[in-house]
N, C-alpha and C positions, 0 to 999 in steps of 0.2 A: 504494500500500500504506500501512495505517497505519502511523504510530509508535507508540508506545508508553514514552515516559520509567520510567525506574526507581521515581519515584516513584508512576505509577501503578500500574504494577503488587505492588509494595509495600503499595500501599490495598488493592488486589483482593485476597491472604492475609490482609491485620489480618482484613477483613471477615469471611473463610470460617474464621477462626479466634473468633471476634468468641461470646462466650457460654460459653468453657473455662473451665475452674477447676480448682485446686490444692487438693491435700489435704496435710495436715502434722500432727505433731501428740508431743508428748513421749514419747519411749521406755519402755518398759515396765521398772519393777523386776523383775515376777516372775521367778523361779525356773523357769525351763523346764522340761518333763520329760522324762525321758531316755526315750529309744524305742532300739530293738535296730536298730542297722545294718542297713539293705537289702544284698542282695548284686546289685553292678552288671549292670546288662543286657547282652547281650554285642552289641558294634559290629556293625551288620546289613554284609554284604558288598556293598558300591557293585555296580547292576546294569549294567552298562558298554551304551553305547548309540551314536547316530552322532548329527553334528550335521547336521542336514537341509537347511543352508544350502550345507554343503562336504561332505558324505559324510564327511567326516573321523571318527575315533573319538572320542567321548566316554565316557573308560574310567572315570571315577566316576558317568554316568547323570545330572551336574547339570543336563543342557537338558532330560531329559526330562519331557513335559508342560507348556512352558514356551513360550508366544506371544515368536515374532520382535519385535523393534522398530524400529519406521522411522522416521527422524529425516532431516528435510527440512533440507538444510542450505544457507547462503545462498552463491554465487557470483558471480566478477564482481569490479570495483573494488574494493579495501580489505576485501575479506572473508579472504585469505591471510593468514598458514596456519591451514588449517583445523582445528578437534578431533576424531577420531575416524575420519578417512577411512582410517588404516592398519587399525583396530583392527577396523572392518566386515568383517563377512564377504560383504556383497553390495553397491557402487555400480550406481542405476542413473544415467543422466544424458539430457539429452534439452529441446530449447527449448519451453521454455513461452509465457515471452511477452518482447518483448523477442527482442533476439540474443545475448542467455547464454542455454548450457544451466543449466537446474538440477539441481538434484545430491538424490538420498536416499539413505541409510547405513543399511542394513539389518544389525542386531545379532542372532545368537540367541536372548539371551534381556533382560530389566533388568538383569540382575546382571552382566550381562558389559558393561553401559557404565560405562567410566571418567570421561569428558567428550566432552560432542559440540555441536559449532557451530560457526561463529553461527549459531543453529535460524532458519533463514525459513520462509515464508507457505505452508500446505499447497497443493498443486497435483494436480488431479483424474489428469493423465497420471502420475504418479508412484506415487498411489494404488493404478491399476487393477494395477498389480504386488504391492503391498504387502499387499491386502484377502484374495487367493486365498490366501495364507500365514497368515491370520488375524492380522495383524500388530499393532501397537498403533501407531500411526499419531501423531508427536511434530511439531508446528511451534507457530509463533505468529501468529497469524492463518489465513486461507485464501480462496482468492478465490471467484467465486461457483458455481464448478463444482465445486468439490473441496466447498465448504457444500450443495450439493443432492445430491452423491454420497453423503455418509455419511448425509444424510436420509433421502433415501429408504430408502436400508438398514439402520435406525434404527442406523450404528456410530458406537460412542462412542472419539474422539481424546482425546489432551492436546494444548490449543490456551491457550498462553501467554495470549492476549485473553482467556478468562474465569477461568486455575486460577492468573495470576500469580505471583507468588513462590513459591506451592504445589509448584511443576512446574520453574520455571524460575529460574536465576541469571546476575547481572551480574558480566562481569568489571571492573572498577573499572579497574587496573593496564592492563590493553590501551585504555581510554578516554584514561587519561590518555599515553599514548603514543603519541594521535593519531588512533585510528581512530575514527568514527563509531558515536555508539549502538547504531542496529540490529544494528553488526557484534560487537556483546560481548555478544550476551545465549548463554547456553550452557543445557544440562543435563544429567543423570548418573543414573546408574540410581539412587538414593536418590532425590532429585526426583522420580524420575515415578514410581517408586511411590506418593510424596504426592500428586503428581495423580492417580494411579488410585483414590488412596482416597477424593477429595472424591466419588466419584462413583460409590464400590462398585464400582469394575470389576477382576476379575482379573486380573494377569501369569502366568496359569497358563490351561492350553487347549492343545488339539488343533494341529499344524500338518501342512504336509505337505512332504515332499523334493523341493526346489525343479528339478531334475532328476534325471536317471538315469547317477549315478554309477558309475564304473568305473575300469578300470584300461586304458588305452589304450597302442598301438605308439606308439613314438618316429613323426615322421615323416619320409621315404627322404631327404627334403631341406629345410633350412632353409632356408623359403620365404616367410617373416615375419617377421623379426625386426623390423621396424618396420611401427606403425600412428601414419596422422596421421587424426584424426577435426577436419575443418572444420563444427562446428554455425554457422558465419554469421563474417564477414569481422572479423576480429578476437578470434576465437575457436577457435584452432586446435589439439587438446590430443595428446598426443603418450604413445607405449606404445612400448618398447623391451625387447627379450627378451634376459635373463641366462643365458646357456650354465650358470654355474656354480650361479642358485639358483632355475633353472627356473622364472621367473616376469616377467612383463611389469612393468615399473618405469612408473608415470605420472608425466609432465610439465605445467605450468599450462601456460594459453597462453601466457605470456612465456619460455617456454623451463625454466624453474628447475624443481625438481624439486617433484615434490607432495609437501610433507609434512604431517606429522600432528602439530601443536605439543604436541599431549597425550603421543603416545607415543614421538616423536621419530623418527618411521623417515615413510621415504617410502613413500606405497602403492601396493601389486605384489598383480599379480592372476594367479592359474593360468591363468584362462580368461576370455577378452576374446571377446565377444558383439556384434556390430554389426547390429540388426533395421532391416532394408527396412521404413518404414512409410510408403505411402500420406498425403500429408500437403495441407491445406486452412487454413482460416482460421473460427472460429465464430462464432457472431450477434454477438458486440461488436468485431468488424473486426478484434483483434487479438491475439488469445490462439491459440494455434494447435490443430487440430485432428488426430488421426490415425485412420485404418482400424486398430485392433486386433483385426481380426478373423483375421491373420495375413500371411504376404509371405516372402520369402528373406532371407536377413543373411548373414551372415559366422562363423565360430568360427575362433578363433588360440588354440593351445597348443603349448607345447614347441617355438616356432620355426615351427609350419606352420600352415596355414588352411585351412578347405573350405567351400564355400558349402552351407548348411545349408536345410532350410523350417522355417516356426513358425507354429504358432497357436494362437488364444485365446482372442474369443469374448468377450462380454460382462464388465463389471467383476469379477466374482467367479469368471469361467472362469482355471484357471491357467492356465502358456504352456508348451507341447507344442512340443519339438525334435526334428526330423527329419533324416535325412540326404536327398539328390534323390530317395530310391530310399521315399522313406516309413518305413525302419527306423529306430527310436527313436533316437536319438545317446546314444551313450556321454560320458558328462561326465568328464573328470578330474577328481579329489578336490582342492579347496582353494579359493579365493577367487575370485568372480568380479565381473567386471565385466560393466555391458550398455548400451552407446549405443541410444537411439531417434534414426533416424538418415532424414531425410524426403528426402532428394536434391532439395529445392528451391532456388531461384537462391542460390548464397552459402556451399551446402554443396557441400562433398568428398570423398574417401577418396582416400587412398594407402596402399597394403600395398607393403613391400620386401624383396626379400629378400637374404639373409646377403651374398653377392656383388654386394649394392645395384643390382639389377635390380628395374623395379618394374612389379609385378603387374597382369597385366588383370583386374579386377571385372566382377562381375555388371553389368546398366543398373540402374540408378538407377527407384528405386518410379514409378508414375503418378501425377501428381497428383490429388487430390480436387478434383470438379464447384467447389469454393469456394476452390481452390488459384491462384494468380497464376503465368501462364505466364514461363520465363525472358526471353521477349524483353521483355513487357510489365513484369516487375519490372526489367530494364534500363532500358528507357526511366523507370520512375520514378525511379529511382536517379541516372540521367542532371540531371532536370530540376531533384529533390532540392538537387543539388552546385552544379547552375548561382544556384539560388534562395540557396544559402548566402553563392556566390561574392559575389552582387549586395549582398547584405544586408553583406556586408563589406568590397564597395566603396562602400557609401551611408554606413556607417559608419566611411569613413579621416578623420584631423583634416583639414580645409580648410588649414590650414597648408602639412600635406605636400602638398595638390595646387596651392599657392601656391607652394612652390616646387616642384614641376613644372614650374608653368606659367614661371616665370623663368629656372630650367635652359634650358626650351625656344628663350625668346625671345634668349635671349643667347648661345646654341649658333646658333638660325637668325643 
């Protein structure tokens, strides 16, 4: 992935600002004329509406007419804690490339983001969620499948690589306390309206209700109150359900809690989603691939789970919840989460429930024709460690096998 120093991107705004000018100019003596009072217009009544993200009420009507935003945000080493993951009304998560999942924070509208990052590299699986919602799709850079995705469908992103400072800002203060460049670049709903403007694009547009919300039974028995979602050996994130504030609390992989350094709370989701996807490898050996065309998952609310169907169908088809039986699934109202979750060698699931018994799951997706079977990704893994071992025995000081070898002879 590129970098991108502050200072370039710094350049990239001078530049798109490059030709403005100020007007100014001495105040007027005249004498004004006096005009007869207008009588004020009277305050139009807020048309109260729902947010299409969580069904939830929007009783002043501000999301209405108003495009989601999805903000790709960076995971992994030194990227904790993140901005804006409480404040999302939608994570999805799911391996891209590499063994971290990546992570997108879906907002209802710009004006409902505070701060959101460290904004990473758009990624096409991420996308094919975001596009059906008509979303405004926020990273900095993108790799080569997420750049021929929005091509082909002539959609236009805010991509930090060309609206720089426009779109996007550095935190300074988290740099010097140690983290890594790419992990401080942020942005906020005022920024990407400046990027929406280098390029005439609206934050206003059609969306649609991301499921079929309802009001659902408790269920007969708390039969979930823990999920451990293994995307790859050393990445193990964890969901824990609050009896008292009816919502799953997430966990980094290191155990600590997820939080949200913008808004100060850890993020809790109503409804936690885990999609069966079929999962393979694409033409550049190592970016991963999924069947989106739909498969079984998981739903966990209120303590309990059911194994669900889903499908969806090409980049811009939404995703369609089922229960076994084909009846639409009823969504509870409030935040949700959604693991892309490929049951290849290195992934897991555990569900537990309340009396820490734990649950038999569905099997695990089929791999795709371009998928690495678990024995054969064993045995590479195997040969992997052996090769590291060797490279770190050829690389001990001669000294210490110096005195080995003198230990040795003076012991014999």
């Amino acid at each position: 992935m590129r970098r991108f120093p502050a200072a370039v991107l710094a350049a990239t705004l001078a530049l798109s600002l490059a030709g403005c000018s100020f007007f100014g100019g001495e105040p007027s003596s005249a004498t004004p004329e006096t005009s007869p009072t207008a009588t004020p217009e009277p305050t139009p009544t807020p048309v109260p509406g729902i947010n299409m993200l969580t069904g939830e009420e929007d009783p002043d009507g501000s999301l209405r007419g108003k495009r989601p935003v999805a903000v790709q945000i960076r995971t992994g080493d030194g990227t904790l804690p993140q901005w804006g993951i409480a404040r999302a009304d939608l994570v999805i998560e799911g391996v891209t490339e590499g063994s971290t999942a990546g992570m997108l924070a879906v907002f209802p509208s710009v004006d409902s983001i505070s701060k959101a990052g460290p904004v990473a590299p758009g990624r096409d699986l991420m996308l094919q969620f975001a596009l059906p919602l008509n979303a405004i799709p926020v990273h900095i850079d993108k790799n080569v499948y997420a750049y021929n995705l929005l091509n082909v469908l002539s959609y236009q992103d805010v991509d930090g690589y060309h609206t720089g400072t426009a779109a996007f800002a550095f935190d300074a203060d988290r740099q010097a306390s140690g983290y890594r460049e790419e992990n401080c670049w942020y942005t906020t709903g005022d920024l990407i309206q400046g990027g929406l403007g280098l390029y005439g694009t609206s934050a206003e547009g059609d969306t649609i209700q991301l499921f079929d919300f309802g009001q659902r039974p408790d269920p007969e028995t708390r039969n979930a109150t823990e999920l451990h979602i293994t995307f790859s050996d050393g990445d193990t994130e964890g969901f824990y359900y609050s009896v008292n504030d009816g919502v799953y609390f997430k966990t980094n992989t290191d155990g600590s809690e997820a939080m949200d350094a913008d808004a100060g709370q850890q993020a809790a989701f109503t409804n936690v989603f885990v999609l069966y996807a079929s999962s393979g490898v694409k033409d550049d050996g190592y970016t991963r691939q999924y069947d989106l065309s739909g498969g079984t998952g998981l739903y966990l609310t209120r303590g309990g789970w059911q194994e669900i169907r889903w499908t969806k169908g090409d980049a811009t088809a939404p995703l369609v919840l089922t229960d076994l039986e084909g009846n639409s699934l009823t969504v509870n109202r409030g935040k949700s989460f959604i693991g892309i979750w490929g049951g290849y060698y290195g992934q897991a699931l555990r569900v537990v429930a309340e009396d820490g018994t734990e649950q038999a799951l569905p099997a695990k997706p089929a791999l795709l024709e371009s998928g690495i079977s678990d024995e054969a990704a064993a045995q590479a893994k195997q040969d992997y460690d052996a090769y590291q071992a060797q490279l770190a025995a050829q690389m001990q000081p001669e000294s210490d096998s110096a005195g080995e070898g003198d230990t040795a002879s003076s012991e014999g």
